[in-house]
C-alpha positions, 0 to 999 in steps of 0.5 A, a space after each residue: 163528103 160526097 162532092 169531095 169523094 167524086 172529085 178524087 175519083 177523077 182525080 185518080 183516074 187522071 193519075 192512072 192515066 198520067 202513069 200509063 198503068 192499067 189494072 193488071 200492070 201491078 199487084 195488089 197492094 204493090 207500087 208499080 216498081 215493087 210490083 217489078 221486083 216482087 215479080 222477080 222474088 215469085 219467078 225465082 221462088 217458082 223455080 225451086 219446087 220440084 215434083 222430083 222432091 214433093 215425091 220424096 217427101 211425101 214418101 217419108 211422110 207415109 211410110 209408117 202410120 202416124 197418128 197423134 201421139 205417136 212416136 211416129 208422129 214425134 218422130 216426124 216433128 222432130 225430122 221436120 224441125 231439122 229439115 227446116 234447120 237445113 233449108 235456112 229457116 230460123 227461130 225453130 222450136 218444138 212446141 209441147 201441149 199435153 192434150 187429152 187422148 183417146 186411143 183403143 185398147 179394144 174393139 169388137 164387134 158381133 151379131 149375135 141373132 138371126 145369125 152368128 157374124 164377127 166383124 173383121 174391122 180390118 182392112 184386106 191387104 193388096 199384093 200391089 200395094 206393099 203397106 196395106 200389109 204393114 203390121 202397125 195399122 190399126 183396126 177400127 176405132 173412133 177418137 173419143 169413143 165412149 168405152 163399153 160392153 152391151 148387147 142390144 139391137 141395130 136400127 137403121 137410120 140413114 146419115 144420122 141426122 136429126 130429121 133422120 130420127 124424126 122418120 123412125 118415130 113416125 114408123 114407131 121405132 124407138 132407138 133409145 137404148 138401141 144401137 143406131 147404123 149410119 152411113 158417110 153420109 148424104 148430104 155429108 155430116 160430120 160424125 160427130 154431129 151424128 154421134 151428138 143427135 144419137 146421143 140426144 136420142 139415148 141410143 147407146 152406141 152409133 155404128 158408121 159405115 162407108 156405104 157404096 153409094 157414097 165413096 165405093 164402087 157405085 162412084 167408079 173403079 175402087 182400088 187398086 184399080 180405082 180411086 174409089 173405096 174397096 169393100 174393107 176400107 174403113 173411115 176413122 175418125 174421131 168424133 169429139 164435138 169440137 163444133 162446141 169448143 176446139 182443142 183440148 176439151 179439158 182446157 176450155 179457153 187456156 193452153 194445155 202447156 205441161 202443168 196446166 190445169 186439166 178439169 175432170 172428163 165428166 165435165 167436158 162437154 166436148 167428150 161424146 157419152 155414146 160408143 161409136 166404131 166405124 165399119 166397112 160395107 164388108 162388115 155392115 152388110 151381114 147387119 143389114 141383110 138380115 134386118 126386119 122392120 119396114 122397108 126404107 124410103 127410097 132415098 135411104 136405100 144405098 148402093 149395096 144389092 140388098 133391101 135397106 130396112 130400119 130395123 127392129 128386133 130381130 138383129 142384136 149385135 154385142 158390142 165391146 169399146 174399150 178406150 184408153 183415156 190419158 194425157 199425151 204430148 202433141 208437138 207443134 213444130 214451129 219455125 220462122 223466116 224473120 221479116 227485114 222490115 216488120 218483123 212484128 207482122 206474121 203471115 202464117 203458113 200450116 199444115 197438120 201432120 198427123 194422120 189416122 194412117 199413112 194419110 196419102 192425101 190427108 194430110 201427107 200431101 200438104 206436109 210433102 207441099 209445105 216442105 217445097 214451100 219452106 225448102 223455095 222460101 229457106 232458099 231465097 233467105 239464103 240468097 239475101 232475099 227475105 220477107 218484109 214481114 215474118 213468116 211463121 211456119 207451123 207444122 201441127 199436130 193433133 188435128 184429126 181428133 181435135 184440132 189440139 195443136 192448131 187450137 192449143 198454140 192460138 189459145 197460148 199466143 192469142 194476145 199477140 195473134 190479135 197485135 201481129 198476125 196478118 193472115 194465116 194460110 192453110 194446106 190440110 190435103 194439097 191434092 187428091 185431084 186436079 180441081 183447085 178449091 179456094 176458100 178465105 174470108 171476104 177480105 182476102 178473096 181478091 188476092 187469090 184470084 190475083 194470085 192465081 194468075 201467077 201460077 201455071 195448071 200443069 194442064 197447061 193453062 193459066 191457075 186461074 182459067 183452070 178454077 174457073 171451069 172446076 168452079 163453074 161445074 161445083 156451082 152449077 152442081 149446088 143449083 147456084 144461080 149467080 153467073 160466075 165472076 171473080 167476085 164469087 171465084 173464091 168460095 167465101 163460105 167457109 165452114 170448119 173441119 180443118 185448123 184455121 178453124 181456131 186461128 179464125 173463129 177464136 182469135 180473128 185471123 183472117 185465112 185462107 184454105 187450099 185444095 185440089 180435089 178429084 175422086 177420093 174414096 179412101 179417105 181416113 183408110 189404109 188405102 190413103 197412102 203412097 200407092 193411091 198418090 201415085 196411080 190416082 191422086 197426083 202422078 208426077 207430083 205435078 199439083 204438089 208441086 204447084 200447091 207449093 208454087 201457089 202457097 208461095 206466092 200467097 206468102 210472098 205477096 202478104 209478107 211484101 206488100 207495101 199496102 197488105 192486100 185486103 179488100 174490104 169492099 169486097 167483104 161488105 159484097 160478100 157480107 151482103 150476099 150472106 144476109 141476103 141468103 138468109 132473107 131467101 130461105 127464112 122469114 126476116 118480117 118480124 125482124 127489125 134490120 134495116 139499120 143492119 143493111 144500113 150498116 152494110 152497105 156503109 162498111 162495102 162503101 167505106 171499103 172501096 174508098 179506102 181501094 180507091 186511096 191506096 191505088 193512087 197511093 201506090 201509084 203515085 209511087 211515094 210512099 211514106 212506109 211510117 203511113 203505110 205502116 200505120 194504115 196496115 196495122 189499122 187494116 189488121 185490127 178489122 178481122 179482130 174487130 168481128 170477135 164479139 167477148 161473149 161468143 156466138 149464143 150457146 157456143 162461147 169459144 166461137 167468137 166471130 159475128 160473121 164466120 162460124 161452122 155448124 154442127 155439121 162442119 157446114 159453114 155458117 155465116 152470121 152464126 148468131 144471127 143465123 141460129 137464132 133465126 133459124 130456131 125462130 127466136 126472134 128475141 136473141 135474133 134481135 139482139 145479134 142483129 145488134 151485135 152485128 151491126 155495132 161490129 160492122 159500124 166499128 169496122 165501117 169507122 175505122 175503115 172509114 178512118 184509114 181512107 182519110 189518113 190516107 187521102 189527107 196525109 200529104 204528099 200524094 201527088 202524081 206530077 204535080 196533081 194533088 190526091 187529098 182534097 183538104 175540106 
């Protein structure tokens, strides 16, 4: 086998020399003659997004608060699906799931001693800033918040976090009981991870608080001067564990369609039992000011001029939550551009629309990007250019409390998700700044970095020339030490927090998730609105816009293919690197894996043969498109073939062996493996080495497989010289 593998690689490389091709002469996946004309669809797609237009939208996106549930918001799917009708999108339908909700009725808050302080939980409004004023914003409130009424005293504990708690009984301070503070947060954890550990710990309510140090005026300029956090901006949220199980927590594993069983709250493990509200540094200062105990460590200290200490008695506060818990329709808006050739073949494109308020950046800016996208694809439609494979637009709903919609609509449509889908391309918030953030699974990281050569930076410079020095300052910031190059250009570690967290974990969508990022301490505030947009995040619409130009392109090149453009080989790499971190911070000597190294390294191999085939395939210029078909059909069965029945250990709608999150919305790669090793339980450790191992052998087979339908079917030739060797 080996003898006849270096025999082709000659082989090819004569068939690239005779075709007078070089690598950057064609696309991905593309013949050199469809490179050409896929060059002339994205030139003409490009030229139709417009910041004139982003701005528009976005505008319409943000002049009302909207969260989930609202009419607002349902209002918004509908203009959404008539927006879509116009631009020549086709096969339109609002999609209805009734989904658990939690909204407040009521929240209070008081300090009762050493002094009497009512908290306003209010954002101060802004003469510059029109809608800070608007009547329809709310005060402050947490998605899932148990309801209550108690009185008790407030500890200090830092971020929240589990070792955070472990400080305080060293000090002797028992929270049970109690009511805990802490901070968003440093290192960031998600707040509901922090709700869960005090949970755990029997506090009865956890405050959470925006502390300078992260997000306001120790970052820079807060508004409206500044992008950075004013003393009342308030980050809501919802702090259901969703790192449990996403969506609907009272339809564990089945669509939350109208008449669908719902099982009581109570059961739920998803539904928090703490009440949880959030604060301004306003509103938390007074509490802790006036706390006694001992004086915090110095890296609890924060960025207000007072002298953090973890409490004790002597600060009681009343507390007052009362949520109102009913079923609420979420609408997902869905719309399609029906491919010409395989219809049956999905790329997905989405973004979630609701929003705790206005939601400037979070997620207004990716709709106000999505509908340049959709309005640049409806328009080429019109002209009679369409996609090869279908494209699915997907509008979603309930995202920031559950990932409701994104989860409910996987869960309905996963049995045809795993026969048709062939990546799913997520916009949460298209910009809040200029660096761009890439992220997919392995097989899908080389498209990127291809597809960022074919969009211009409004700095003037290539897409992919300004990533790379936005992305050189994110590793050197984290004290990675691996140089950069196009392998680790895409970040490959890729965690949750946004929708295609249930497309990718549940079903086994490969995806993607795009960004621009830049100073942003509004997030989850009133001040995350229309204003900030325009003085801070993106003035000129400039990055909306090439959000779109990129989103586009990313489309257009998966729908057009004539191979789709995964990269397996570079799945293995990625796939190595991960158990290779693992090796550096745990001990793996008591663990048997050499066989899953084996494995690995079979998988990355078998991965660039199949590169290597479906190169000179392509450029050879005769492609049967019955094989071609064939072999991309294969290729989609990979990111399937990583869901394992059971799930990850204690977490079973998590289903895939190389992608999860943690708690903390941290990514976590080979989760079961990883958790198991990590709480040093060598036993399960083993058995999901195993798992793992028999995923990468069936994906590394089938690979394997493809390459040799491929090379062997005939008819791959390049003037006269053969490209299948026959045994």
């Amino acid at each position: 086998m080996n003898r006849r593998l270096s025999q082709f690689s000659s082989i090819f490389g004569v068939a690239l020399l005779l075709a007078g091709l070089s690598a950057g002469q064609t696309f991905q996946g593309f013949s050199p003659d469809s490179s050409a004309k896929q060059a002339e669809i994205e030139s003409k797609f490009k030229a139709i997004p417009t910041p004139d237009e982003a701005r528009r939208q976005h505008r319409i996106f943000t002049a009302e608060p909207h969260p989930a549930g609202s009419e607002r918001n349902n209002e918004l799917a509908r203009y959404i699906a008539e927006e879509w009708k116009k631009q020549g999108l086709e096969d339109i339908v609002l999609r209805r799931y009734d989904v658990f909700s939690s909204d407040p009725k009521e929240t209070m808050l008081e300090m009762v001693a050493p002094v009497h302080y009512k908290a306003s939980l209010r954002e101060a409004a802004y003469d510059e800033d029109p809608d800070t004023k608007n009547p329809n914003v709310s005060s402050a409130w947490m998605g899932m918040s148990k309801s209550g009424d108690i009185t008790a005293p407030v500890i200090y504990a830092h971020s929240g976090n589990p070792e955070d708690f472990a400080l305080l009984k060293k000090n002797g301070i028992d929270v049970k009981g109690k009511i805990v503070i802490v901070r968003y947060s440093n290192p960031y954890s998600y707040r509901g991870f922090k709700a869960l550990t005090a949970e755990k710990e029997g506090a009865a309510a956890i405050l959470i608080y925006s502390d300078p140090a992260e997000d306001g005026y120790k970052k820079g300029k807060v508004f409206p001067e500044g992008p950075w956090g004013p003393e009342t901006h308030l980050q809501r949220g919802a702090i259901e564990y969703d790192f449990q199980q996403a969506g609907d927590p009272t339809t564990p594993g089945w669509p939350s369609l109208p008449g669908a069983k719902h099982i009581p709250v109570e059961q739920a493990s998803p539904v928090p039992k703490i009440m949880a509200l959030p604060l301004s540094w306003h509103d938390a200062k007074p509490l802790l000011e006036n706390m006694d105990g001992p004086v915090a460590p110095n890296d609890w200290q924060g960025g207000l001029p007072i002298k953090y200490r973890l409490g004790g008695d002597r600060v009681r506060v009343h507390l007052k939550i009362q949520m109102e818990e009913t079923i609420k329709p979420n609408y997902v808006v869905e719309g399609r551009i029906r491919g010409s050739e395989y219809p049956d073949q999905w790329v997905l494109a989405g973004n979630h629309r609701d929003a705790w308020v206005f939601g400037g950046v979070d997620p207004s800016s990716g709709t106000a990007s999505m509908m340049e996208l959709t309005r640049g694809l409806g328009s080429l439609a019109k002209q009679g250019i369409r996609p090869k494979r279908t494209m699915v637009f997907l509008s979603w709903d309930g995202e920031e409390t559950s990932y409701a919609g994104s989860a409910e609509w996987s869960e309905q449509f996963a049995h045809e998700l795993r026969q048709k889908a062939v990546a799913y391309l997520n916009v949460d918030s298209s910009t809040s700044g200029p660096n761009f953030q890439g992220s997919s699974v392995g097989s899908l990281a080389p498209l990127l970095v291809d597809a960022s050569k074919a969009v211009q930076d409004p700095s003037g410079k290539p897409l992919y020339a300004a990533w790379q020095i936005s992305r050189a300052e994110d590793l050197q910031e984290r004290n990675d030490s691996d140089p950069l190059t196009d392998f680790n250009l895409t970040e490959t570690r890729i965690g949750s927090g946004s929708d295609y967290a249930a497309l990718l974990d549940h079903v086994g969508v490969p995806v993607m998730d795009l960004s621009f990022d830049g100073p942003y301490g509004v997030y989850h505030s009133v001040y995350d609105d229309f204003y900030w947009m325009n003085h801070f995040g993106d003035p000129g619409y400039h990055y909306h816009t090439l959000m779109a130009q990129l989103w586009g392109v990313l489309a257009l090149r998966l729908a057009n293919a004539d191979f789709l453009p995964y990269d397996f080989g570079s799945y293995g790499g990625h796939i190595r690197k991960y158990l290779d971190t693992l090796g550096k911070k745990n001990d793996l000597s008591k663990l048997n894996l050499r066989s899953l190294r084996t494995s690995v390294d079979q998988f990355q191999q078998a991965g660039e043969k199949l590169n290597g085939t479906i190169a000179a395939a392509l450029s050879s210029g005769k492609i049967d498109p019955q094989l071609a078909d064939q072999i991309n059909r294969g290729m989609m069965a990979i990111e399937r073939n990583w869901l394992t029945p059971e799930g990850i250990p204690g977490r079973p709608w998590y289903k895939h062996v190389v992608y999860a999150c943690r708690y903390t919305y941290a990514h976590l790669e080979l989760p079961g493996l990883t958790e198991a090793v990590e709480k040093q339980d060598l036993a399960t450790a083993q058995q999901q080495a195993a798992i793992l191992e028999s995923a990468l052998r069936k994906n590394a087979e089938l690979v394997n497989q493809l390459n040799e339908q491929l090379a062997c079917a005939g008819g791959i030739t390049k003037q006269g010289v053969a490209l299948c060797l026959a045994p």
